[in-house]
N, C-alpha and C positions, 0 to 999 in steps of 0.2 A: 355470845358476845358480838358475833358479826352480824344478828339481825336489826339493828339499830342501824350500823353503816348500810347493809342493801335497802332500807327502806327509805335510806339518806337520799341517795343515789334515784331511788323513784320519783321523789320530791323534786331532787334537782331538773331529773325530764319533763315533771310535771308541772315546773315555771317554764320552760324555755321552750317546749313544746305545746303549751297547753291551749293552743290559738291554731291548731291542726286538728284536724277530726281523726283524719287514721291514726298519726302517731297516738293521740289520746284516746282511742279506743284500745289497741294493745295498753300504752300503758298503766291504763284501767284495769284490764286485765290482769297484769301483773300486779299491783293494788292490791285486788281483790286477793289473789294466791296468797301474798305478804299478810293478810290482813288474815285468814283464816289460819296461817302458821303460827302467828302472833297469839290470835286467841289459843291455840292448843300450849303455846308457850306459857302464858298469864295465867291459864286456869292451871297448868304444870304446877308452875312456882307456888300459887297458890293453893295447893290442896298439900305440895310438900312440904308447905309450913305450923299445919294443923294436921299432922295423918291420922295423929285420933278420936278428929270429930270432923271428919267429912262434911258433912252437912254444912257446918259451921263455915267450913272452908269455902264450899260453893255459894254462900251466902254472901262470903268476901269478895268471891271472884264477881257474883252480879254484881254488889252492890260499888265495886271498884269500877267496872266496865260501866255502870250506868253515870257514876259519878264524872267519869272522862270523859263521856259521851257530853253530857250539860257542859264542863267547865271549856271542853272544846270549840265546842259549838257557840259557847259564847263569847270566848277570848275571837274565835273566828269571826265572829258578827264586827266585834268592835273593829278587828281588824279591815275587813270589806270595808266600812262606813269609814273608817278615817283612810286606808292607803288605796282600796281598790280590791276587784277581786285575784287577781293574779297572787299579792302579796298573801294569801292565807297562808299559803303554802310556807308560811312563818311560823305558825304555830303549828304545824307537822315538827318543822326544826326544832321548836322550845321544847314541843311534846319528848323529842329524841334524844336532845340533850338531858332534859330529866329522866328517861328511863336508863340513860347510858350511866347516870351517875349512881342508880338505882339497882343497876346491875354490877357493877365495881363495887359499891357498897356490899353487898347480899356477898358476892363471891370473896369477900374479901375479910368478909364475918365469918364466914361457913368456908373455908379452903379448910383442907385433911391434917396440915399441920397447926390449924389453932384450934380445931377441936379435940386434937389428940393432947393438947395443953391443958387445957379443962378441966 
């Protein structure tokens, strides 16, 4: 649940800082940490949702990671060409807000008391 909010929190140093070299070389840093927690978190969720056919599951995880990588990267482009590039750092926000909703969704299907309903 809290890794949506510290990646928030990156984003925000990485508008306001992002016109300094040091400050955005740690915050890159940090980035990069976030960003390889995340993947061990995405391929988590998704191999937990398929445990009996692995494969299939790591099939989701690339093909989800690849998919976010193009619609990213593209929602970004439009963004740079119309606001500039500072503003990307908008679709990190949309990206968070949709995984936030995505995460409250999932935990909220799968909490111990509504599968103990079932």
């Amino acid at each position: 649940m809290s890794f949506p909010f510290a990646l928030g929190v990156v984003y925000i140093l990485l508008y306001f800082f992002g016109q300094f070299t040091l400050p955005m070389a740690i915050i890159t840093l940090i980035w990069g940490i976030l960003s390889g927690i995340g993947g061990n978190i995405n391929q988590y969720w998704i191999t937990s949702s398929a445990p009996e056919a692995p494969d299939f599951a790591n099939g989701l995880f690339l093909t989800s990671a690849n998919l976010g990588t193009t619609f990213g990267a593209a929602v970004g482009g439009l963004i740079i060409s119309d606001m500039g590039t500072q503003y990307v750092v908008l679709v990190g926000f949309l990206s968070l807000i949709l995984s936030l909703v995505t995460i409250l969704l999932r935990n909220y299907m799968f909490t111990p008391t509504q599968q103990l309903s079932k």
